[in-house]
N, C-alpha and C positions, 0 to 999 in steps of 0.2 A: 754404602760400604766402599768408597772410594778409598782405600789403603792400599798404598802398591809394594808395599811388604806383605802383608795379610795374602795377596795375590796371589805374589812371586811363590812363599809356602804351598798353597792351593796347586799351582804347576808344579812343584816340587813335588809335590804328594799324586797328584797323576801320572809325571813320566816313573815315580819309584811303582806305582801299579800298576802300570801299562807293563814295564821289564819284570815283574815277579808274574803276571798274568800270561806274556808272550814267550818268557823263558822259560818262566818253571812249568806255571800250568798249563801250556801249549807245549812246549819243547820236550823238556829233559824229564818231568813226569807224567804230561799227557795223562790229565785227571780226566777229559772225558770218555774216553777208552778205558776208564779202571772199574770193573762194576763196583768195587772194595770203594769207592769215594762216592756213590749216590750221596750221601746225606752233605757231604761238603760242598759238592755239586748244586746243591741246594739251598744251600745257606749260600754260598757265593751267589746266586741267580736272585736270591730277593735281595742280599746286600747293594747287587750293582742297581738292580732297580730302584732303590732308595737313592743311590749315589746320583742315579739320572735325574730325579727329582728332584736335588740338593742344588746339582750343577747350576740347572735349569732357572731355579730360583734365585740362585746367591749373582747367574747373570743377566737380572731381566729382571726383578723383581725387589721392592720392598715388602716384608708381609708384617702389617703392622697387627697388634691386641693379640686375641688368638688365634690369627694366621702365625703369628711368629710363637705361640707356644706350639702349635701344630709344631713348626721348623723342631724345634726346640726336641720335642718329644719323639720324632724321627731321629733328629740325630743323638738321641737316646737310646733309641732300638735300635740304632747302626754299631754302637757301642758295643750294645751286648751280642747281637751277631757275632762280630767280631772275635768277641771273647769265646763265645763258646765254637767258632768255627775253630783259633787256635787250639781247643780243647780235643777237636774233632779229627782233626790232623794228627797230634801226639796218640792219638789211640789207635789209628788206623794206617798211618805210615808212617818212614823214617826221613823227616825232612832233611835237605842236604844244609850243606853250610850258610852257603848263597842266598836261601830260602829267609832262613830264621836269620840272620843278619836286616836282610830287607825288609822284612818282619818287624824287627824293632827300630830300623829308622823309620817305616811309616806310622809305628805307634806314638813315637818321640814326635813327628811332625806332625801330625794330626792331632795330637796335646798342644802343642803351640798354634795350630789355625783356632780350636776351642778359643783359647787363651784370649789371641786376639781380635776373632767375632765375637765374644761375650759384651762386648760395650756395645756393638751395635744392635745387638739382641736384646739388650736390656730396655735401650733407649727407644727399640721398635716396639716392644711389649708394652710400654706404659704409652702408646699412644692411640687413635682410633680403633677400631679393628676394622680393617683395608688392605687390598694388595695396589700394591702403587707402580707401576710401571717403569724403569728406570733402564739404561745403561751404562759399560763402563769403559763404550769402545771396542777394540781388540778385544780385552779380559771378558766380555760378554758373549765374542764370539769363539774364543777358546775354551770356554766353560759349554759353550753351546755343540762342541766339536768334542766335547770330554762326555757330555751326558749321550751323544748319540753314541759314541765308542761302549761305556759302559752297559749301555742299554741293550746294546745287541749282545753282547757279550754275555748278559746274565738272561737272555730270553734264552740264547743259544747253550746257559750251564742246567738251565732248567728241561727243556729237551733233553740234553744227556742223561740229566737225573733219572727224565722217566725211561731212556731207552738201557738203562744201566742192570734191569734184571734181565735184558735179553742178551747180554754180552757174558753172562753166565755160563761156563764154560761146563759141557756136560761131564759128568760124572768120569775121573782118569781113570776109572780099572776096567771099565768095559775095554780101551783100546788095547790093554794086555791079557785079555780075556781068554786067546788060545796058547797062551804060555802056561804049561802045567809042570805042578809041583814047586819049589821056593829055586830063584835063579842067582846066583850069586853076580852080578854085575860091578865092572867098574868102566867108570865114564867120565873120557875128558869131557869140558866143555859144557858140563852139567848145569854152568850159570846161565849159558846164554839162552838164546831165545828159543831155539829145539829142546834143549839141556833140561831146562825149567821143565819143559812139559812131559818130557819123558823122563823124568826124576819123578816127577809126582804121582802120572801112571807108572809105572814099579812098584813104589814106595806102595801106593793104595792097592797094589797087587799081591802082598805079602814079601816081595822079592828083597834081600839083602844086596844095598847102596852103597857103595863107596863112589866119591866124588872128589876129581884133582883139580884141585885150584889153588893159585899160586898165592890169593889170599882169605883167610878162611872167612871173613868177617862177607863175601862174597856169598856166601853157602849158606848166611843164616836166616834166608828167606824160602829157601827150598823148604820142600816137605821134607818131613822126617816120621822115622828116623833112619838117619843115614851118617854110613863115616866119611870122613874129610881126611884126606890128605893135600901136602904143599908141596910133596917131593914125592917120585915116585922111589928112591932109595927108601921112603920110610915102610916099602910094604916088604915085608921079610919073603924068604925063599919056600917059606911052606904056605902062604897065603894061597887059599885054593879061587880063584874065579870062573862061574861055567864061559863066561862071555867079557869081552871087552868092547866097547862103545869109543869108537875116537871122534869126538867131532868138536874139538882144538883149532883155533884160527883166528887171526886180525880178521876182522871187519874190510872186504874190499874194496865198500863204495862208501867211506867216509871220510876219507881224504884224496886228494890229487897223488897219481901216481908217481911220485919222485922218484928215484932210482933210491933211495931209502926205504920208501913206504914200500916198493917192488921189493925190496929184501925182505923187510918184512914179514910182506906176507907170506913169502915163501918159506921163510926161514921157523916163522909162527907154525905151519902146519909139518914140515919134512923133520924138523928138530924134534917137536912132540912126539911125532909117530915114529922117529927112529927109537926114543928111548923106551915107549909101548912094545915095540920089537927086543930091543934090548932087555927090556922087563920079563917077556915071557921066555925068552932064550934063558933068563934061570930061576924061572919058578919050578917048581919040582915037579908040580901036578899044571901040565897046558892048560890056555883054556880050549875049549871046544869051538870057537868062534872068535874072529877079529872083524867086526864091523866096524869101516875107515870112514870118513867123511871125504867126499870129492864133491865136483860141479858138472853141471853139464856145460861149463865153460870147458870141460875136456875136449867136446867135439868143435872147441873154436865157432867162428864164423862162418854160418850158413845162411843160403837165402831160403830156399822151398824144401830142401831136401828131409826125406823122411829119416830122422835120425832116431833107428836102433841102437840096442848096446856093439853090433857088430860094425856098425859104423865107421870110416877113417875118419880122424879129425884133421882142421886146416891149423897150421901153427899163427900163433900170438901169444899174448903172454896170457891173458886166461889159462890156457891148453898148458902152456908150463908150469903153471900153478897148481895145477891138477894131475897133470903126470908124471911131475916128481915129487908129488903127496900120495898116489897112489903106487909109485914105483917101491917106496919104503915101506909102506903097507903092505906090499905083496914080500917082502922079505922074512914074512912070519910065516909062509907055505913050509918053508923048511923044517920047521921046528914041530909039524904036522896040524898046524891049526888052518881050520876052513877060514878062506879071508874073501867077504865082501865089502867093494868099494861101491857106496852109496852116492851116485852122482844126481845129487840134488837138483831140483829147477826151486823158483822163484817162489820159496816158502808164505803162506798166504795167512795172516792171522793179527790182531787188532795190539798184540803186545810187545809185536816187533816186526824185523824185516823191512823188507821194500812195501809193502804196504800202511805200515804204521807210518811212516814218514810222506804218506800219500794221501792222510785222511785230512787232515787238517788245511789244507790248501782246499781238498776238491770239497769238505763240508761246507767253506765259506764260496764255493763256486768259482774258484781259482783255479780249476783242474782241466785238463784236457792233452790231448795226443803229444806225443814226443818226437819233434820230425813228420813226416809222416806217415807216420801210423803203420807201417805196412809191415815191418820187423816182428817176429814170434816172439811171444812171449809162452815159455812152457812153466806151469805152475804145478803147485800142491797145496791142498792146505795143511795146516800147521799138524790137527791131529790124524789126516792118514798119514804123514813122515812119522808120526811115534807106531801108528798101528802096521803102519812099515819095517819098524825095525823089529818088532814083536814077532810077526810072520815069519822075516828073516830066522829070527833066533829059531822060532817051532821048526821050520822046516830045512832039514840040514842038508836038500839036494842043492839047493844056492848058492850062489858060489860065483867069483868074479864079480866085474862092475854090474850093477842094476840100477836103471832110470829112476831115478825117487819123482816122478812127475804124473800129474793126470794126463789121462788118454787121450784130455782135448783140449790141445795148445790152439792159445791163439793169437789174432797179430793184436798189436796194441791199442789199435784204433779201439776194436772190439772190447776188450780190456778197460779201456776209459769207458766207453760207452754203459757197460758194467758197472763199474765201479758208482759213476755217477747216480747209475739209476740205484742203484743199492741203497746210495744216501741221498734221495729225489732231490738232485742238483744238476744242473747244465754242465756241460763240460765244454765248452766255446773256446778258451784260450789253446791256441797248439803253442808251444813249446818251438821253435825256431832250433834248425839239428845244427844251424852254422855256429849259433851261441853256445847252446852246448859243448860242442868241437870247442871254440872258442876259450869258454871258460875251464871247461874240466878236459881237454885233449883226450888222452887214448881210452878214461875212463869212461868220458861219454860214448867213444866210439865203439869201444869193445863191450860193456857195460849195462849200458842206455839205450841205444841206436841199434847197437847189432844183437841179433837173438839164434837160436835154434829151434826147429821142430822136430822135438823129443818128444819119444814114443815110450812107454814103459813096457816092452815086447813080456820082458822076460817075466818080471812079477806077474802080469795075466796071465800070462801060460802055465805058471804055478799055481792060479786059482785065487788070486788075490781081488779083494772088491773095494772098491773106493767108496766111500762115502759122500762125496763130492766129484764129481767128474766134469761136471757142467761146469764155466764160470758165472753165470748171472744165478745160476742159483746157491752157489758156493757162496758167494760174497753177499748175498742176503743173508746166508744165516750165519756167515762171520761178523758183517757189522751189526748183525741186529735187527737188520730190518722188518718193519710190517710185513 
């Protein structure tokens, strides 16, 4: 099969599956993390092992009689794979642009390699039946570099498959379980990554949803049923809500802090929450509760110290971010609504956050400490923040900032160590703090590098119980583990 067209197609068709496999299905929709895509998960894992097979052959090998109808009848089943994983896809997600674009150039080019192996297929089949040893150079050892890529890749879609009913997320209405009676709720931020989850707990709790997002098509993956608004002028002046939910904000660690992106973010969360303030200043009927969204970036840069909600915080711009997100939040006291600012730590769950962005490097044993290691990291997982804000609502002695964190921060090293064992992976590579500094500046430093040890005083002494307090054993039944 010495054709160096036929070839050049062949590498075309690999780096377009390499970029749909490392962007889409690693990146931007992180199929193995979806329990919703076992069965695609599936079909991709024998796909690529068929692909390993193909590579392998088409670089090292003639397979004459019916070794090449074998070939032949593989890549017949790779066909229909194929088809019905597209089919598998359209039922169970909404692929983006990028996706199905990519989609149909590797269909289109995978119709022209057929095209032009079919001669040599033909001419293999009507002779002995043999496999004949051959090379093509280079083209044998890039094909041989294409089936070992493929092949880990679908060993590794098949492991997700099977760990994909323990990513099963338990039941939302237990976390709003001490909420009594129907709650009227309205909640910025309802799409993102807390948003989602605590839309869905409500929703499965009986409770009346209204969700603000700027665009609606955004919303139409939440539970329902729930109402959508794009503005908050569209909710008139006798709309009654017992509670309001803010948790509105740019994303802080996904770009470089420009002195743009630093507007931003600030401008994303104190804008929102002024007009939440401005909203309830003329509803007719208050609500009973303003729950804001904050960070424990409030208390700045800390090294040891035990950080309560009575705490001083050190200034950077973290701490700016947060208290003038919560300085606009507390402007709704007046109006006599009880206003808690919920200062988050480092939200822990497989469908987003600082975690999600952390699985895929340390699943392939890419992972390990940041600097070293010695910085706190104060976390939560995803569903005590929802069973958090529930509490909240039930219990109307609270009031002011509250620690949204487990009781047991810890430093990073520990953290990785975690993490790894959770998904029985080494974690050997550290992260170098000067490159970080380097590449991402004050992001890394305030962000990455520097941490707090946040205590959640207040909610314990309310009587509140974590579900998750440990981290090694939090993050085994986050990701799944055995």
């Amino acid at each position: 099969m010495d054709n160096s067209v036929l070839w050049t197609l062949i590498a075309v068709q690999v780096f377009m599956g390499a970029f749909d496999t490392l962007y889409h299905h690693e990146g931007t929709e992180r199929l193995a993390w979806r329990a919703s895509q076992k069965n695609e998960l599936r079909l991709h894992g024998v796909r690529n092992i068929f692909y390993a097979a193909i590579f392998v052959c088409f670089g090292w090998f003639e397979p004459h009689g019916l070794f090449t109808i074998a070939l032949v009848l593989i890549l017949g089943v790779e066909v229909l794979i194929t088809l019905w994983d597209f089919v598998e896809e359209d039922l169970t997600r909404k692929l983006p642009a990028t996706e199905r674009i990519n989609h149909t150039l590797l269909a289109l080019n995978y119709g022209a390699i057929l095209a032009l192996a079919s001669p040599y297929l033909h001419d293999w089949s009507l002779r002995d039946t043999a496999i004949v040893a051959t090379h093509y150079g280079w083209w044998s050892v890039f094909a041989s570099a294409s089936a070992l890529g493929v092949f880990i890749f679908g060993i590794r879609d098949l492991l997700a498959a099977a760990r994909s009913d323990r990513l099963l997320l338990p039941d939302a209405q237990r976390l709003v379980s001490g909420l009594t009676g129907c709650k009227r709720v309205l909640i910025t931020g309802g799409t993102g990554f807390i948003g989602t989850r605590l839309v869905a707990a409500l929703v499965a709790g009986r409770h009346q949803v209204t969700v603000l997002t700027r665009d609606k098509s955004h919303a139409e993956d939440l539970a329902g049923p729930i109402s959508v608004v794009t503005d908050l002028d569209q909710v008139p002046d006798d709309e009654r809500f017992d509670v309001v939910i803010n948790l509105a904000g740019d994303p802080v660690a996904n770009s470089l802090w420009s002195p743009r992106k630093r507007a931003e973010i600030i401008a994303s969360r104190v804008d929102t929450t002024r007009q939440l303030v401005q909203l309830i200043s003329r509803l007719e009927t208050k609500p009973e509760c303003l729950i804001s969204g904050s960070a424990i970036g409030w208390y700045g840069l800390n090294d040891d110290d035990d950080l309560t909600e009575q705490a001083d915080p050190h200034d950077c711009f973290v701490h700016e971010v947060c208290a003038s997100w919560e300085h606009e939040a507390d402007a709704a006291r007046q109006f006599g609504v009880r206003v808690v600012t919920l200062r988050i730590g480092l939200v822990l769950g497989v469908e987003g956050g600082m975690l999600a962005r952390l699985l895929t490097p340390f699943e392939f044993g890419l992972g390990g400490p940041m600097g070293r290691g010695k910085h706190w990291m104060s976390w939560i997982a995803l569903d005590d923040v929802v069973r958090m804000i529930a509490f909240i609502i039930a219990d109307k002695g609270i009031h002011g900032p509250v620690n949204a964190t487990a009781p047991n921060p810890v430093r990073n090293e520990v953290f990785t160590r975690a993490l790894a064992a959770s998904l029985n992976r080494p974690a050997a590579l550290r992260v170098p703090a000067r490159l970080l500094e380097f590449v991402l500046g004050d992001l890394a430093r305030e962000a990455l590098l520097g941490g707090q040890k946040v205590l959640p005083e207040k909610i314990l002494n309310a009587g509140f119980h974590f579900l998750h307090a440990d981290i090694h054993s939090g993050l085994k039944a986050i990701t799944g583990a055995r």
